[in-house]
C-alpha positions as CSV (number, residue, x, y, z in Angstrom):
1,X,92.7,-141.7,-212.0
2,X,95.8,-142.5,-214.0
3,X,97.0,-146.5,-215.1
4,X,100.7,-146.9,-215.6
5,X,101.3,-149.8,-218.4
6,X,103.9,-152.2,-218.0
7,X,103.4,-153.8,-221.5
8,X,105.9,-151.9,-223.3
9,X,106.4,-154.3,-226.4
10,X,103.5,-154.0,-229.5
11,X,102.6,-157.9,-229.6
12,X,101.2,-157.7,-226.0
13,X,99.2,-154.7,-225.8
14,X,95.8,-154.7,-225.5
15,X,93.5,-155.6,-228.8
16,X,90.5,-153.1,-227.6
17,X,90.8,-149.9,-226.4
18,X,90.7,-149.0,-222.8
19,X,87.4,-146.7,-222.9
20,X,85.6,-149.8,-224.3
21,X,87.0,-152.2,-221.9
22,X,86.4,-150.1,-218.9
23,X,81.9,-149.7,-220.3
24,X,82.8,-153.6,-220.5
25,X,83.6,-153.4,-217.1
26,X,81.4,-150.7,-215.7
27,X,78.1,-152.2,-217.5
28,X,78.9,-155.5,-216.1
29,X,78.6,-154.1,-212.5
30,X,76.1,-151.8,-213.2
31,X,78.4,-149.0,-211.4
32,X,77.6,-146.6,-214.5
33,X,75.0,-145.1,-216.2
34,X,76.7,-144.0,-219.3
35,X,78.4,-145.4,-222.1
36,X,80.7,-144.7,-225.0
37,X,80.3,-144.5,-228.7
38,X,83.1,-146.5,-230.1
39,X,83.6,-143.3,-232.5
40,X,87.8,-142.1,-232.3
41,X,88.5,-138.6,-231.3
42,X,91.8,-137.0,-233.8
43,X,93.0,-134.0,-232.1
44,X,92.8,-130.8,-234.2
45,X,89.8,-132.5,-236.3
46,X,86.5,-130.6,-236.3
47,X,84.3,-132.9,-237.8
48,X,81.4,-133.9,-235.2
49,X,81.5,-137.1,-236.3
50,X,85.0,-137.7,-234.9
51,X,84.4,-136.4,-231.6
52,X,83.6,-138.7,-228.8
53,X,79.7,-139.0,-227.3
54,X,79.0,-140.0,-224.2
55,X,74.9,-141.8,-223.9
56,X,72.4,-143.0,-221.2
57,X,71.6,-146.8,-221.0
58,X,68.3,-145.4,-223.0
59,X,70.4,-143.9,-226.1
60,X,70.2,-139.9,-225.4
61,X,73.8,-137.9,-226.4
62,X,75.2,-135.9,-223.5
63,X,77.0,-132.7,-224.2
64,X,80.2,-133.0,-225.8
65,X,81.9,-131.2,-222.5
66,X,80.1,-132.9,-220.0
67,X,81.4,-134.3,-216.7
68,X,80.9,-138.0,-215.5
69,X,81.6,-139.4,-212.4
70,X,85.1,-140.4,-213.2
71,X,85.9,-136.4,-213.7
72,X,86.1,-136.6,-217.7
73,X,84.7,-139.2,-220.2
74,X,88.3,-139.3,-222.4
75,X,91.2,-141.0,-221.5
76,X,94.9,-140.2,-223.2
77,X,97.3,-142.6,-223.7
78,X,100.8,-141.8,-223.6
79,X,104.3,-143.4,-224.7
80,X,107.5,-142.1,-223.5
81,X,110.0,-144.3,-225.5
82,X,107.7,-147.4,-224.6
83,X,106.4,-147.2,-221.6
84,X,102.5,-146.3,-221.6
85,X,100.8,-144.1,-219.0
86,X,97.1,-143.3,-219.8
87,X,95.1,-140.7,-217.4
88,X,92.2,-138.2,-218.2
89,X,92.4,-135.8,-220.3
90,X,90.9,-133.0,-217.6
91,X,94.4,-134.0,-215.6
92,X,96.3,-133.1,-218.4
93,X,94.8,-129.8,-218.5
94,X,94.6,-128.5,-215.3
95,X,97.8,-127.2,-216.5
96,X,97.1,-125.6,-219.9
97,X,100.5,-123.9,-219.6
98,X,102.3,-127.3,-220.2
99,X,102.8,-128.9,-222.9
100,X,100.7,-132.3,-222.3
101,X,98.1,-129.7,-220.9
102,X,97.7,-127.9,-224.4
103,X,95.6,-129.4,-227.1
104,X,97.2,-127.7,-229.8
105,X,100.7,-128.4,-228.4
106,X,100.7,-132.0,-228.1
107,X,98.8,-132.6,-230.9
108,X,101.9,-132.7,-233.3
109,X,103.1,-135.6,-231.0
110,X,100.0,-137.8,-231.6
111,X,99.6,-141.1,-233.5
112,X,96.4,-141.3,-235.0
113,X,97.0,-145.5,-236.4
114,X,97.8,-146.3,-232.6
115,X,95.5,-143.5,-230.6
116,X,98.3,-142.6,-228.4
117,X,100.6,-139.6,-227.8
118,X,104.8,-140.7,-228.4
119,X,107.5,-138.9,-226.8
120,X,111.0,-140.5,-228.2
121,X,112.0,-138.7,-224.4
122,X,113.9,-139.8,-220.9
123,X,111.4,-142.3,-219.7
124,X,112.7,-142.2,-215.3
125,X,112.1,-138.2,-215.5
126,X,108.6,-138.7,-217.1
127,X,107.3,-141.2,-214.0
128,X,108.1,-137.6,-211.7
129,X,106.2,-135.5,-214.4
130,X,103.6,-138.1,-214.2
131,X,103.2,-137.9,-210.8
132,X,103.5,-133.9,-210.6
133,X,100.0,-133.9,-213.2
134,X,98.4,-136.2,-210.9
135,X,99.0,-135.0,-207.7
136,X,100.4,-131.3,-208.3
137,X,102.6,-129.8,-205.5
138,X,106.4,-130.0,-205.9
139,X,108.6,-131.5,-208.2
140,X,110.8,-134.2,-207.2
141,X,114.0,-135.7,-209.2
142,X,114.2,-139.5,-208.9
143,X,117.5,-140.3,-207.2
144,X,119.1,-142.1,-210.8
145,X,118.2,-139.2,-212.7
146,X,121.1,-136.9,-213.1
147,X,120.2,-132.9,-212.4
148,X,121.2,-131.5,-216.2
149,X,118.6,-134.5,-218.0
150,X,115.6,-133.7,-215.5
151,X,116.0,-129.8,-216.1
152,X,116.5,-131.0,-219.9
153,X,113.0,-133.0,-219.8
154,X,111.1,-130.3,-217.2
155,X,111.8,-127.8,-219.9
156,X,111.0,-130.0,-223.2
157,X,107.8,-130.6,-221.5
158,X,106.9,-126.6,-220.3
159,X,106.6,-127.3,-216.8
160,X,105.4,-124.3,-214.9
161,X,108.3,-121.3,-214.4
162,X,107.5,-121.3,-211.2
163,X,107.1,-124.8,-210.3
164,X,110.9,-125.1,-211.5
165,X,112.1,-122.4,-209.9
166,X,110.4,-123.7,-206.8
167,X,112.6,-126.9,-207.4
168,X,115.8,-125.4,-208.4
169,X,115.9,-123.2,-204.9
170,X,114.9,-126.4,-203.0
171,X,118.1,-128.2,-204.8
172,X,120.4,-125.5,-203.7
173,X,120.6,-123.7,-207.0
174,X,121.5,-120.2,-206.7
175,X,118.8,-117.3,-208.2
176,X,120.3,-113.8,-209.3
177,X,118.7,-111.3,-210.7
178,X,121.1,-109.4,-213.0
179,X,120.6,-105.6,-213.6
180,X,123.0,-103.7,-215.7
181,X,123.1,-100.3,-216.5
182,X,121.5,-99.2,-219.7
183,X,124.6,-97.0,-221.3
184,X,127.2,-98.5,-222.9
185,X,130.3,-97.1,-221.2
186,X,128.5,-96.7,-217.3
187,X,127.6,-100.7,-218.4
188,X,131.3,-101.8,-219.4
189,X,132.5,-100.3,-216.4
190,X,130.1,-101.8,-214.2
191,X,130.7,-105.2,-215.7
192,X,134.3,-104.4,-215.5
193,X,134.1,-103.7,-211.1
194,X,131.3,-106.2,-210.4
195,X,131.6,-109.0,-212.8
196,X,135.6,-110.7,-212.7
197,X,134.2,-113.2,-215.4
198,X,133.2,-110.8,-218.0
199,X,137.0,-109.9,-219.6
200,X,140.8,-109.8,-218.6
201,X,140.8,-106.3,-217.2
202,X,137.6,-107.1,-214.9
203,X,139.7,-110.3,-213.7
204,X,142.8,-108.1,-212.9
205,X,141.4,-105.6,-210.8
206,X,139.6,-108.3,-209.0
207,X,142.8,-109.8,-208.3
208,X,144.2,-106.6,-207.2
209,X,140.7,-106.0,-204.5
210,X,141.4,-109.0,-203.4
211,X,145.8,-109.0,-202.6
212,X,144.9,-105.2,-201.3
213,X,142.0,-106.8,-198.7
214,X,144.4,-109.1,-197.3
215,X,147.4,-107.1,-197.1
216,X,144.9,-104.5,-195.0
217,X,143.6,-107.4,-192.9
218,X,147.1,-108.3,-192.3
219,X,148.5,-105.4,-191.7
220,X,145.8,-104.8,-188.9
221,X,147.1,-108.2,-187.0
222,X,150.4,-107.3,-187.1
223,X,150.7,-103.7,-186.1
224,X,149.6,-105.0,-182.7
225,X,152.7,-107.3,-182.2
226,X,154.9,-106.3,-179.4
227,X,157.8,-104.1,-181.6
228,X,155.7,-104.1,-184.0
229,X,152.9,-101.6,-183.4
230,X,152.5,-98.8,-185.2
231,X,154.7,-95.2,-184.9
232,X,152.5,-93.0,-186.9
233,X,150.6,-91.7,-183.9
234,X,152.9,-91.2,-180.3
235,X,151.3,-88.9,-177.6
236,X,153.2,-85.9,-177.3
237,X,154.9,-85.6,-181.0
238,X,153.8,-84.9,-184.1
239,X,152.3,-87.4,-186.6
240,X,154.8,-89.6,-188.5
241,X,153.8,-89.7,-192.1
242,X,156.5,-91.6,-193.4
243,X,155.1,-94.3,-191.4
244,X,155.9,-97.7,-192.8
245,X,152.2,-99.0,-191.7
246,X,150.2,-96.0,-192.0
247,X,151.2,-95.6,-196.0
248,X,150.2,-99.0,-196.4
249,X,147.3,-98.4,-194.9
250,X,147.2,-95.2,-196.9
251,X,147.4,-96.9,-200.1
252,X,144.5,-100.1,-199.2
253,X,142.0,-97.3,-198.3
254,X,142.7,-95.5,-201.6
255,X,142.4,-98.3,-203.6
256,X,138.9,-99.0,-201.8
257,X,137.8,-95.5,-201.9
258,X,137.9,-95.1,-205.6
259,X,136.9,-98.6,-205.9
260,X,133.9,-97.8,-204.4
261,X,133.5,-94.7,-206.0
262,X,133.8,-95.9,-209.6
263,X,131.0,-99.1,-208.6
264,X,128.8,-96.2,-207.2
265,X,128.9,-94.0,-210.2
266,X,128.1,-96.7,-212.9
267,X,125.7,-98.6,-210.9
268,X,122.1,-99.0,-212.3
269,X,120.5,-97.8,-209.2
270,X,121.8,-95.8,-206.6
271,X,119.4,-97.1,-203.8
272,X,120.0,-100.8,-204.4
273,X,123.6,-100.3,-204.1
274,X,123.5,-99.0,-200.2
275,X,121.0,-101.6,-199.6
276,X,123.4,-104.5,-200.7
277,X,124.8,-105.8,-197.7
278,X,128.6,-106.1,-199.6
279,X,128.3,-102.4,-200.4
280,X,128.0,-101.5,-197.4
281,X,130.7,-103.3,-195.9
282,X,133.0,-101.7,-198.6
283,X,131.9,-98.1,-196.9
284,X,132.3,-99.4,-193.6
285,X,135.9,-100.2,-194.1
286,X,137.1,-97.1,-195.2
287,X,135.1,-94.7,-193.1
288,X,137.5,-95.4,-189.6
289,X,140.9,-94.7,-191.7
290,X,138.8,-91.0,-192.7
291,X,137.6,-90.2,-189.4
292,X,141.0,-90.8,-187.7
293,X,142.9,-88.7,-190.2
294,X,140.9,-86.0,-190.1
295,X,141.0,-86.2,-186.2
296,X,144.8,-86.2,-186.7
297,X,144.7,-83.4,-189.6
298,X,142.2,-81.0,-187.7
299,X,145.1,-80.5,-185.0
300,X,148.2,-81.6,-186.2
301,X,149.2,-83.9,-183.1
302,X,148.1,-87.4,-181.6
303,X,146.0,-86.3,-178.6
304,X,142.7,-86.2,-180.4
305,X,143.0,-89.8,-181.9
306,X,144.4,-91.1,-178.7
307,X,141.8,-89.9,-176.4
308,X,139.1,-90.8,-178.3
309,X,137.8,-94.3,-177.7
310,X,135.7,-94.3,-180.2
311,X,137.9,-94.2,-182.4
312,X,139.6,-97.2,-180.7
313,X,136.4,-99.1,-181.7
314,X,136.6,-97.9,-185.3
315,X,140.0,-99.5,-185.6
316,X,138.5,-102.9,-184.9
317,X,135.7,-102.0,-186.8
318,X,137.7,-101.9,-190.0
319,X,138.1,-106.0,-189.6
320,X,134.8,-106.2,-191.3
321,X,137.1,-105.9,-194.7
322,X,137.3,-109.6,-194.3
323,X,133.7,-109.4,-195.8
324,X,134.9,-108.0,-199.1
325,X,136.7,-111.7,-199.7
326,X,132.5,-112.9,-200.2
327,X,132.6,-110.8,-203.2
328,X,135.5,-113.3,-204.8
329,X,135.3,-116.5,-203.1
330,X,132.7,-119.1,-204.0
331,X,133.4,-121.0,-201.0
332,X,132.6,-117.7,-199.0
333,X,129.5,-117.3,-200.3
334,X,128.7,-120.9,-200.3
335,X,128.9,-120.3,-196.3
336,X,126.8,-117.7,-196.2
337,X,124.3,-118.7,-198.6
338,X,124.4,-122.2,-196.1
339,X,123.8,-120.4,-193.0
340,X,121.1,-118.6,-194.6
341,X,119.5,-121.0,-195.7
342,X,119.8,-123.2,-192.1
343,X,118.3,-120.5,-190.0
344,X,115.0,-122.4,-189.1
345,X,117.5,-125.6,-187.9
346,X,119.9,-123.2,-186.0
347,X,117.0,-121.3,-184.5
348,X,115.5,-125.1,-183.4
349,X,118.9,-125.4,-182.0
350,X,119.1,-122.3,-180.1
351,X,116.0,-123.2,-178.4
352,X,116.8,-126.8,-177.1
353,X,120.1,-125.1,-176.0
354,X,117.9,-122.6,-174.0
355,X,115.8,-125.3,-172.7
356,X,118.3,-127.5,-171.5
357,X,120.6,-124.7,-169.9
358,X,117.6,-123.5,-167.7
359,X,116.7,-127.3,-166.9
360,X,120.1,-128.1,-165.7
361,X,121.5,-125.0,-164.6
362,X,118.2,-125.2,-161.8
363,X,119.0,-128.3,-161.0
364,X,123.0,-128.6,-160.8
365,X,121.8,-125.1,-158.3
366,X,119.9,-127.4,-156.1
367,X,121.7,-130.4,-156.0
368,X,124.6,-128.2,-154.8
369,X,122.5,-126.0,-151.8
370,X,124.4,-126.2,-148.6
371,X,127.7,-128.0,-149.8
372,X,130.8,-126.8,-148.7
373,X,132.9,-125.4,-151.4
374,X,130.6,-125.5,-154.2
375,X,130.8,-123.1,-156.9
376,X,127.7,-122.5,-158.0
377,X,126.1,-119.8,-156.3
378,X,122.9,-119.5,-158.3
379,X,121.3,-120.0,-161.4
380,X,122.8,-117.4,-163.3
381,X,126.0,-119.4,-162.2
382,X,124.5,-122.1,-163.5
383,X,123.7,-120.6,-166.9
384,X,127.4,-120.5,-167.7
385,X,128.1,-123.9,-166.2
386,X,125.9,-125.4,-168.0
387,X,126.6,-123.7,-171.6
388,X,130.5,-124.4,-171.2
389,X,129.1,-128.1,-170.2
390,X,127.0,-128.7,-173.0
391,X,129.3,-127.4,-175.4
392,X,132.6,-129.7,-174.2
393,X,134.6,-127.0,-173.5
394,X,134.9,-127.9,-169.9
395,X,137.3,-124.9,-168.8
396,X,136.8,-126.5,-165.4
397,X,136.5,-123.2,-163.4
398,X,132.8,-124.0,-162.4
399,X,132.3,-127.6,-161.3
400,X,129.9,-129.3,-159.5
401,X,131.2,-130.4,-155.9
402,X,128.1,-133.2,-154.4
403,X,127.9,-136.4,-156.1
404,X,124.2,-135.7,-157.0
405,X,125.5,-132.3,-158.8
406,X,128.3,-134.5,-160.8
407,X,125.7,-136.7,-161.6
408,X,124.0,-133.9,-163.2
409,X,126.9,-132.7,-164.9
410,X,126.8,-135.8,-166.7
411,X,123.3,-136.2,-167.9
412,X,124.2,-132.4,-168.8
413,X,127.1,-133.5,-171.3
414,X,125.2,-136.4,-172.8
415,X,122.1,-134.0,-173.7
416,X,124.8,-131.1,-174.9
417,X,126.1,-134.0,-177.1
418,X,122.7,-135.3,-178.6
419,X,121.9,-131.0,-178.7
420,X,125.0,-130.0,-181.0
421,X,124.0,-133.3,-183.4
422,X,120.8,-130.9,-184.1
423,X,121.9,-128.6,-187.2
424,X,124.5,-130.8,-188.1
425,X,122.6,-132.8,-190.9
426,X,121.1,-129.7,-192.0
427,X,123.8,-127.5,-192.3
428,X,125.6,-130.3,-193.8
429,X,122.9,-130.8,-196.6
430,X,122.5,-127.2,-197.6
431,X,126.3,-127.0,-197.8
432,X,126.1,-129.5,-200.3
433,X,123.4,-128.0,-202.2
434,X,124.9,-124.7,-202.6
435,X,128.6,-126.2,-203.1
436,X,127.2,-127.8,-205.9
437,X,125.2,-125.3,-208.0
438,X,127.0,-122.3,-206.7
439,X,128.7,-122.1,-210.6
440,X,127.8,-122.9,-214.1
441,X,124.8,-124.5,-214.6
442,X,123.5,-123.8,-211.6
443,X,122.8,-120.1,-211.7
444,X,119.7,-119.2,-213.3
């Protein structure tokens, strides 16, 4: 049970206390068989006279920690900058972690001339703490509240760590365990590769990774232009090492190989590093520029690397570079950490997709059964009608030919329509989170 008080000014409050008005109350009805001594509890006293007693209509003391039938016999009063909340005092500490929920911790906050506990604190972010004691569960920040003065007041008041963390990943804020090497030169040079914020040089060579990634990237689109292409390799001759694009090439996998090296060698633990997804992508990228040269090396002409189509596959293969930008670029991560984070709306996505493809694809199949020139065949010819229908991308090389099938076409649209609306608020609201506390105060 918890009372809110809207008298916030000293000439109106109440001239009784609240435990004798609600005996008043309860003896009147006869709801109650106890009653109160009017004796005062002071926190931290430990005189037995100052302690409250609860008695029977017929005079006998009940144990000091006895339970009524309104959970607890003491009620606490509570002022945050003038606004009054009173609840029991077994509410308070049910979380003895807190600092309402500790006797000795609040009791430097207590006014013994008015029998109430003052907090000169943010009154809005107390009404959610309020609510949080009453009722438990999550926290949740009251829309006027700005995010900085609610974290302020959660931690002035010892909310639960993990009731805040619980809140800061449900606000978008982004968690990361930091682990640095314990020497002082393998930690230096890990800070130097990993962290670009940490010092001048570490901001340098990030700036470096990043030019040589996109110069590699480019370079892969353009040696594929007609004129263009690359002359390092032709079937029949000898390898060209003077190769404008293969020293470039040269030069970007370098760079990455001892980039990784160096982040391998100071790293605090060699098993986290190949199981962080970015790590791996930096080995990844440099392993198809190895494995074609020493194809090429092992025989000294062009056959080997051009027969291979394997090989073929490890050129494209090396487009996963594009990856190592995630490293650098907060709005990068800010899409991956979105997607992430919107799996369970895509996935509800995917199936009404799946649904409505089957539903219409069968249908659009039967309405179109013995029509002359109609292009859908079967089902499976419906699957990709209906995924190119729902989608508006119309290419317009499967169409329904009846009147009954183009009717169907169109109901197919309008649901593709209302479909594609599913993720969108979702994705758009974790985007927001995470664009918001990807930096500063929102790490933790």
């Amino acid at each position: 049970m918890a009372v809110v008080s809207l008298l916030n000014q000293a000439p109106y409050r109440r001239t009784y206390s609240s435990r004798e008005r609600l005996n008043a109350a309860e003896a009147l009805d006869g709801s109650d068989l106890w009653l109160h001594q009017s004796d005062h509890q002071r926190p931290g006293s430990s005189k037995a006279r100052n302690r409250r007693r609860c008695v029977t209509r017929e005079g006998e003391l009940l144990p000091l920690r006895h339970t009524c039938q309104l959970s607890t016999c003491e009620r606490i009063t509570i002022n945050v900058s003038g606004k009054y909340f009173e609840t029991w005092r077994k509410t308070l500490e049910d979380h003895p972690d807190t600092l309402l929920g500790d006797p000795d911790k609040r009791s430097k906050y207590y006014d013994k001339h008015k029998d109430e506990y003052f907090f000169d604190r943010h009154r809005p972010t107390f009404d959610a703490i309020f609510e949080y004691y009453l009722y438990g569960g999550g926290l949740k920040r009251p829309r006027p509240v700005p995010d900085d003065i609610f974290l302020s007041e959660l931690d002035f008041f010892e909310i639960e760590r993990c009731v805040v963390e619980d809140y800061r990943r449900g606000e978008g804020y982004i968690s990361e365990n930091i682990v640095l090497p314990e020497r002082g030169f393998k930690r230096r040079v890990w800070m130097m590769m990993e962290y670009p914020e940490t010092s001048l040089c570490a901001y340098i060579i990030a700036i470096i990774s990043v030019l040589i990634t996109v110069a590699s990237i480019a370079l892969f689109c353009v040696e594929t232009l007609e004129g263009l292409d690359s002359k390092h390799c032709v079937q029949g001759k000898s390898p060209n090492w003077v190769d404008p694009f293969f020293l470039v090439e040269t030069i970007c996998s370098a760079w990455f190989t001892f980039e990784l090296i160096i982040r391998f060698l100071s790293c605090p633990s060699k098993v986290t590093f190949f199981k962080d997804f970015k790590n791996l992508v930096d080995v990844t990228a440099v392993v198809p520029y190895y494995v074609t040269l020493f194809n090429v090396l092992s025989t000294m002409t062009c056959e080997s690397a051009k027969s291979s189509a394997s090989l073929a596959f490890l050129r494209v293969f090396r487009l996963v570079r594009i990856f190592k930008l995630t490293k650098h670029s907060a709005g990068l991560q800010v899409l991956v950490l979105t997607f992430k984070a919107s799996v369970e709306g895509l996935c509800l996505f995917l199936v009404a997709l799946t649904v409505c493809i089957l539903v219409f694809s069968s249908a659009v199949y039967f309405a179109e059964i013995g029509i002359e020139g109609s292009m859908i065949h079967s089902i499976p010819d419906g699957f990709w009608w209906a995924i190119i229908t729902m989608t508006t991308v119309g290419y317009g090389e499967v169409v329904p030919v009846g009147p009954l099938g183009k009717l169907i076409g169109m109901m197919c649209a309008i649901a593709g329509v209302l479909t594609l609306a599913i993720p969108v608020p979702i994705i758009t609201e974790n985007f927001n989170k995470f664009y918001s506390h990807k930096t500063g105060r929102g790490r933790i």
